[in-house]
FIFI-549964 format. One record per residue: z, y, x of N, C-alpha, C, O, CB in turn. Coordinates in pm, whole numbers. Glycine has a CB too. Example, Ala and Ser with C-alpha at 12.3 -4.5 7.8 and 13.67 -1.06 7.14 Angstrom:
<recs>
[rec [780,-569,1319],[780,-450,1230],[780,-330,1320],[846,-332,1424],[905,-447,1131]] [rec [708,-225,1285],[714,-106,1367],[787,3,1290],[804,114,1341],[572,-60,1408]] 
</recs>
This chain:
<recs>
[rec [-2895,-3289,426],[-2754,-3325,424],[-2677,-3245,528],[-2567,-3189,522],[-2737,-3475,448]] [rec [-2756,-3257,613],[-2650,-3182,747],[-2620,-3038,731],[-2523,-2983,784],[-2726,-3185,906]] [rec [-2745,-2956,623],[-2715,-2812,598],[-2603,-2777,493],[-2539,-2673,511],[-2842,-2747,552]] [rec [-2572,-2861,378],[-2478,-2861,296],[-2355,-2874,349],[-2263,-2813,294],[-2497,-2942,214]] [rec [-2327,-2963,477],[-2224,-3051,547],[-2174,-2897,621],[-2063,-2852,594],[-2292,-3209,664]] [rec [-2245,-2842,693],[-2264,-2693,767],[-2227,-2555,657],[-2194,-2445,703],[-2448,-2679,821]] [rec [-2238,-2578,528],[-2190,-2460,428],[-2041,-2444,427],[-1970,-2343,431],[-2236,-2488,274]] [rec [-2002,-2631,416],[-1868,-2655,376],[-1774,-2620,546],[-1664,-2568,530],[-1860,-2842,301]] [rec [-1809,-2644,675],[-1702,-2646,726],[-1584,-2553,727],[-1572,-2461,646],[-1733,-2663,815]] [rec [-1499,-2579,821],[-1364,-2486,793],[-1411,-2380,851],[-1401,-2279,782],[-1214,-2528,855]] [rec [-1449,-2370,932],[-1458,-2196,1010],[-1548,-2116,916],[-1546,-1996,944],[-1547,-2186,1192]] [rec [-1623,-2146,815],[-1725,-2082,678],[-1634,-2099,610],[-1634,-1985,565],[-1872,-2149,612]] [rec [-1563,-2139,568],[-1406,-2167,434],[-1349,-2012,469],[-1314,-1930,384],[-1232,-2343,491]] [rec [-1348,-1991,630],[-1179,-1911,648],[-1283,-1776,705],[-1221,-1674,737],[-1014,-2007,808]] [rec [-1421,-1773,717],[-1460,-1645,750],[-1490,-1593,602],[-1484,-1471,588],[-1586,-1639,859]] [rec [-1527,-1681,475],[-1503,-1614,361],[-1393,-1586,305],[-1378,-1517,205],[-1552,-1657,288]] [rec [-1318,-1635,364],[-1164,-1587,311],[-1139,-1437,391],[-1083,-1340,338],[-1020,-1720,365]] [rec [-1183,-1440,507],[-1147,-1310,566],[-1234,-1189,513],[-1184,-1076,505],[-1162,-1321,719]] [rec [-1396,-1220,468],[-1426,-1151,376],[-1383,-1083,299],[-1402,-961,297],[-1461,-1186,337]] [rec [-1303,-1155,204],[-1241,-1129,74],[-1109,-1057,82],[-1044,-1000,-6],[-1223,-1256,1]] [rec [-1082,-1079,225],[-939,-1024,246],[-961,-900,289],[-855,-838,282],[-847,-1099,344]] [rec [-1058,-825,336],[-1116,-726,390],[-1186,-656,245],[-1179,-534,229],[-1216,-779,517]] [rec [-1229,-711,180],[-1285,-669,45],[-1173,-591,-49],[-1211,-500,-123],[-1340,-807,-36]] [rec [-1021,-631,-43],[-927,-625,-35],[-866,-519,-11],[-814,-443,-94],[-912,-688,13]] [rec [-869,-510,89],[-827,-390,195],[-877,-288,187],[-811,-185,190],[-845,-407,318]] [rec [-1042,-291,172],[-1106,-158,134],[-1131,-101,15],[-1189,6,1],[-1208,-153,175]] [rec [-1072,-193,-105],[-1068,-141,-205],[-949,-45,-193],[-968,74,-218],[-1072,-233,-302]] [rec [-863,-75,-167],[-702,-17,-132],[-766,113,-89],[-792,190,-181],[-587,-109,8]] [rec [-800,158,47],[-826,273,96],[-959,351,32],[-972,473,43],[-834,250,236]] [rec [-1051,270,-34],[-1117,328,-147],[-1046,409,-274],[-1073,523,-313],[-1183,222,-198]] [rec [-995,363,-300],[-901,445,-439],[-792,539,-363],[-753,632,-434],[-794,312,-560]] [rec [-739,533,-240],[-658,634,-189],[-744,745,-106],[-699,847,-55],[-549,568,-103]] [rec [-879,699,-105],[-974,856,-46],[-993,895,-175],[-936,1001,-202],[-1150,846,54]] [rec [-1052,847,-258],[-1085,894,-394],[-951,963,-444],[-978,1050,-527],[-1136,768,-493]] [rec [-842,954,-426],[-725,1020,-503],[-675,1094,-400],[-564,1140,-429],[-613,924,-571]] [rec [-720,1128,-273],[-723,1235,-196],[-842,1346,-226],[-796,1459,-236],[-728,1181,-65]] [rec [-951,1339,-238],[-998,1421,-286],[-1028,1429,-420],[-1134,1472,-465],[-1071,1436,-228]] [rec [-933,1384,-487],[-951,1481,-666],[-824,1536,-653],[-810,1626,-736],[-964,1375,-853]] [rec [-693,1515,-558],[-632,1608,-534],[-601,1761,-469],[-502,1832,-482],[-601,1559,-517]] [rec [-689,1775,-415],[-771,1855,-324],[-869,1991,-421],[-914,2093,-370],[-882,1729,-241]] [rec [-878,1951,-559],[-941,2036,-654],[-844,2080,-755],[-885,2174,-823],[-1054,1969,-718]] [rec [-751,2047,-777],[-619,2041,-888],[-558,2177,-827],[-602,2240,-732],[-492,1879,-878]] [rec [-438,2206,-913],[-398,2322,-922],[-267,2328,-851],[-227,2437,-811],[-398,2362,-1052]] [rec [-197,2222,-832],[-66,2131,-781],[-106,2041,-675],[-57,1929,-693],[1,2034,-900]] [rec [-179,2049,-568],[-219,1879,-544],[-83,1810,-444],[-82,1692,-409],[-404,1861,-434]] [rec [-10,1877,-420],[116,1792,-344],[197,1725,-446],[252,1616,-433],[225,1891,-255]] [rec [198,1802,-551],[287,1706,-659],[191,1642,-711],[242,1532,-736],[379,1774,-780]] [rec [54,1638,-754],[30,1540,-828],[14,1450,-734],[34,1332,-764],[-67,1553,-916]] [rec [-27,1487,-595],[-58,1350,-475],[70,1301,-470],[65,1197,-405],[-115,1388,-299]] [rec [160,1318,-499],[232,1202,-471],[311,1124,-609],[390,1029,-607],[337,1250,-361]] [rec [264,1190,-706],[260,1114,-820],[175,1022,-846],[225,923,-901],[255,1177,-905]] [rec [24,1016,-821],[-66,925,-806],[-40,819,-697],[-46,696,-710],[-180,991,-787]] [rec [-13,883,-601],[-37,773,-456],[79,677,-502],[58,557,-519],[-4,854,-260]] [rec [236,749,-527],[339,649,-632],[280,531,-692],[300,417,-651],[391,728,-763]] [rec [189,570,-814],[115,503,-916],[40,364,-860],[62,247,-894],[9,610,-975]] [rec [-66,420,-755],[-137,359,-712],[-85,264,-593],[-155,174,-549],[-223,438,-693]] [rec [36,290,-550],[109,202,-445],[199,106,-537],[250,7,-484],[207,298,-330]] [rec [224,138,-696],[324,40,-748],[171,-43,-804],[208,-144,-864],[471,110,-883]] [rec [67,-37,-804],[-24,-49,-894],[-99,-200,-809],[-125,-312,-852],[-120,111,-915]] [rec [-118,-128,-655],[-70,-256,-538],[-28,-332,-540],[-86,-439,-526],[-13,-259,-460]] [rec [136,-318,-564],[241,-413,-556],[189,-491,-648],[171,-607,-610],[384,-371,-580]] [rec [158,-467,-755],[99,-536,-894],[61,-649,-848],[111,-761,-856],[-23,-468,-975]] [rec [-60,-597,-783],[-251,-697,-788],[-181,-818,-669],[-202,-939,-683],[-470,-559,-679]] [rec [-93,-757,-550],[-68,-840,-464],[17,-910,-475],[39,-990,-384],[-59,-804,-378]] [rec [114,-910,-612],[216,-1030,-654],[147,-1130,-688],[176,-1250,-685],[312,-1007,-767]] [rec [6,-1050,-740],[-57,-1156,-875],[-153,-1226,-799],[-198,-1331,-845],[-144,-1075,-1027]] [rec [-195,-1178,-675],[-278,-1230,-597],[-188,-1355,-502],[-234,-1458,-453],[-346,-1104,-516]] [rec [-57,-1309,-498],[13,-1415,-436],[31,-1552,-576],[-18,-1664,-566],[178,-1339,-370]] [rec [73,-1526,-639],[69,-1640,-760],[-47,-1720,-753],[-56,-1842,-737],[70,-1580,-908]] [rec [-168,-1602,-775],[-305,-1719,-784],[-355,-1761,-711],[-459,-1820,-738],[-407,-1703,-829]] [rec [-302,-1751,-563],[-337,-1815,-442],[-516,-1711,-423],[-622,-1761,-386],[-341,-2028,-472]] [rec [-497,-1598,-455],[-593,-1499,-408],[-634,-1453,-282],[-582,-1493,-178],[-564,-1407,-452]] [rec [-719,-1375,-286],[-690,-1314,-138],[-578,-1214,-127],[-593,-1145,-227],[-816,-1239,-83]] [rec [-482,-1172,-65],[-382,-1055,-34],[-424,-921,-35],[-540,-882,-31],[-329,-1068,91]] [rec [-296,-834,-43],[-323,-674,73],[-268,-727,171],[-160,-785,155],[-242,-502,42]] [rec [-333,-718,305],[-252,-667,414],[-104,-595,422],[-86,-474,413],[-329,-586,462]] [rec [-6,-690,439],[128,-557,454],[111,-481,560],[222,-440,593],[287,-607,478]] [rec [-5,-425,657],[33,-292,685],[-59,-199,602],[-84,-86,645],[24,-262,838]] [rec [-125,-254,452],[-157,-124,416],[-82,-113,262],[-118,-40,170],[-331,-100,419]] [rec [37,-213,262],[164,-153,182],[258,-115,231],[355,-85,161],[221,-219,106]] [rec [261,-104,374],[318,0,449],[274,103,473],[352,197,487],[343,-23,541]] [rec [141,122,486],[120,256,546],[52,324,381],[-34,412,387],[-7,251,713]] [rec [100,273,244],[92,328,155],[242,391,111],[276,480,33],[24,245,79]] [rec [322,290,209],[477,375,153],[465,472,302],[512,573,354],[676,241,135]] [rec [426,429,311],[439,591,458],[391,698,415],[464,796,405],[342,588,618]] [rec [273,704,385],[235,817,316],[283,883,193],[239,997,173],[132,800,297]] [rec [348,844,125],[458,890,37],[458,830,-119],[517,891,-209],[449,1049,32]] [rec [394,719,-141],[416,619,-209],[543,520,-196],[545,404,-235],[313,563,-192]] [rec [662,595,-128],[760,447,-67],[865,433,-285],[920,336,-336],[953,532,169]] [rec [850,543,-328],[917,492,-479],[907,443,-565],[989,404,-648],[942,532,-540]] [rec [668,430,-550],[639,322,-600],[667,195,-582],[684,98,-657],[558,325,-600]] [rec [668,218,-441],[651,66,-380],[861,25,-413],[886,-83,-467],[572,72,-137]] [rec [930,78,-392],[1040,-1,-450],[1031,-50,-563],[1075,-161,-594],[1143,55,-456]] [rec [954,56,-663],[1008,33,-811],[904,-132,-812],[927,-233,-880],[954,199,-961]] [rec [798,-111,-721],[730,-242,-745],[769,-408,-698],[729,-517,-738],[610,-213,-687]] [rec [903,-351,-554],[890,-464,-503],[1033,-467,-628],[984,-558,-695],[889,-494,-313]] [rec [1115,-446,-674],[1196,-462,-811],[1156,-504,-946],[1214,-581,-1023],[1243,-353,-839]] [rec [1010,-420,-965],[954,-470,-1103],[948,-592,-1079],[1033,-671,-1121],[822,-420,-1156]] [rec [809,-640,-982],[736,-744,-966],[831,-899,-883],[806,-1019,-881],[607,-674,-878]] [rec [926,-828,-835],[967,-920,-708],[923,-925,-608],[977,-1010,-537],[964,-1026,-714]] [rec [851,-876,-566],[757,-885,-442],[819,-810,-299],[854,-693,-282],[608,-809,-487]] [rec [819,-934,-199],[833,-837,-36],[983,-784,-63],[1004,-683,3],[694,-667,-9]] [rec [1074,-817,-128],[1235,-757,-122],[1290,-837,-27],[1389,-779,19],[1334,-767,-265]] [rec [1265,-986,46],[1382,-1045,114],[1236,-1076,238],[1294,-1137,328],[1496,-1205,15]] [rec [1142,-1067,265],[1054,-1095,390],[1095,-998,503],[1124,-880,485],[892,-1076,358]] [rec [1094,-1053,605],[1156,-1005,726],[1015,-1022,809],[953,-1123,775],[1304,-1098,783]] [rec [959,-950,902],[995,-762,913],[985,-680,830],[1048,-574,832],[924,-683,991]] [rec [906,-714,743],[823,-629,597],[945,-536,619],[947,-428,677],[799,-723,399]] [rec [1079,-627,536],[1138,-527,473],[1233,-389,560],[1262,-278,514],[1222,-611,382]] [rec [1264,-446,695],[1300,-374,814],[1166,-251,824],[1198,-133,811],[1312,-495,958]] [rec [1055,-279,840],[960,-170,870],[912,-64,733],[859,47,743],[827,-250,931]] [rec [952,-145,598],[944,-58,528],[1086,10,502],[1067,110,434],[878,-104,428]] [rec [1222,-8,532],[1304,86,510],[1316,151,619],[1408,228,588],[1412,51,462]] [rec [1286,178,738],[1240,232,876],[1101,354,770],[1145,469,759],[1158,58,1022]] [rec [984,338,716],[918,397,660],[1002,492,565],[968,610,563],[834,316,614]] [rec [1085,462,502],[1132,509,363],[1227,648,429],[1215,763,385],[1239,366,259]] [rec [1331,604,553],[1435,687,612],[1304,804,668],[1309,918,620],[1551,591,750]] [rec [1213,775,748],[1146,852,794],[1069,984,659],[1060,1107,651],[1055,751,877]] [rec [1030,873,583],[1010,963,462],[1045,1095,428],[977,1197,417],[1055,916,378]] [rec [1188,1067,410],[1317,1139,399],[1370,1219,500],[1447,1314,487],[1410,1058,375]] [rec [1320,1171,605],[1391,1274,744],[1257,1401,765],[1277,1509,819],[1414,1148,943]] [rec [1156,1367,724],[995,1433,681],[1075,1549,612],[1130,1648,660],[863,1324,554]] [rec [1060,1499,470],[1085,1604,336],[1222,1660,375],[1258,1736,285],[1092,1521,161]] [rec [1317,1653,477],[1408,1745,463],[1348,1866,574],[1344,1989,571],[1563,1677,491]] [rec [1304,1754,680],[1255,1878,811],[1167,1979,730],[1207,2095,727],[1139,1804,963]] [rec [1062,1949,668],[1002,2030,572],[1094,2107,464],[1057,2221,440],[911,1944,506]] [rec [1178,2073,414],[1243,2160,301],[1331,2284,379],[1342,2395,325],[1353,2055,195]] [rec [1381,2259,486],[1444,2353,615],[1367,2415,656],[1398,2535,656],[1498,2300,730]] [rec [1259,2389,702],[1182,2437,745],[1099,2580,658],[1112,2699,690],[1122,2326,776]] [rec [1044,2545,583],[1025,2630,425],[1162,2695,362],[1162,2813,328],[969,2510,295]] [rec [1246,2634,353],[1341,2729,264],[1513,2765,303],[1606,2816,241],[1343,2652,118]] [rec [1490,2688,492],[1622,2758,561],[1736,2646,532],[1698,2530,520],[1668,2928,484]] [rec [1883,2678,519],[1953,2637,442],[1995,2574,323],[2084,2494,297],[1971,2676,447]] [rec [1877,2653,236],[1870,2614,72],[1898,2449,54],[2003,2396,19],[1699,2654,2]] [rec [1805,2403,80],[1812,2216,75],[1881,2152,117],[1900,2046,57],[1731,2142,121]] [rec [1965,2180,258],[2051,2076,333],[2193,2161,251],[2308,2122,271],[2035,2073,548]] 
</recs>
């Protein structure tokens, strides 16, 4: 009796939950090494990397609306932040719009439009940088 009593307590409830939440998490950065290196062999890989990482950051937003509904385990919001940092931030709008998800949570949404401006202040320093005048 006392070993069954010992399966159930709370601190075994919430270290399998952290399990699962970590199970989670590394699936996330599993599919974004894997779509770093099949980009890496392609003929384009800056445009298709950020067409995929897009994909795969609205693809996120998905699992973690649906994981919020079914009382699942989560993503971590810093690795739907640091999936719009890396240049997924158009998935991740079109997702937090598709889905509803993370549009009115505070800091979320402060640190991801802080991510998004930086984005953008990136791809211009880079477009000046490469092509002068042309872009600005």
């Amino acid at each position: 009796m006392h070993l069954i009593w010992r399966r159930f307590t709370i601190r075994n409830v919430l270290y399998d939950e952290y399990l699962n939440f970590m199970k989670i998490n590394w699936l996330c950065y599993f599919f974004l090494a894997l779509l770093s290196v099949a980009c890496l062999y392609l003929a384009t890989p800056l445009w298709l990397w950020l067409l995929l990482v897009n994909l795969l950051t609205l693809v996120i937003y998905g699992g973690d609306k649906l994981a919020a509904c079914k009382k699942w385990p989560r993503v971590p919001e810093i690795t739907l932040l640091l999936f719009g940092l890396i240049g997924g931030w158009i998935g991740a709008i079109l997702g937090q719009q598709l889905f509803r998800h993370k549009t009115q949570k505070q800091p979320f949404k402060t640190y991801f439009m802080l991510s998004v401006v930086l984005n953008l202040l990136v791809i211009l320093g880079v477009g000046y940088w490469l092509y002068g005048r042309m872009v600005v």
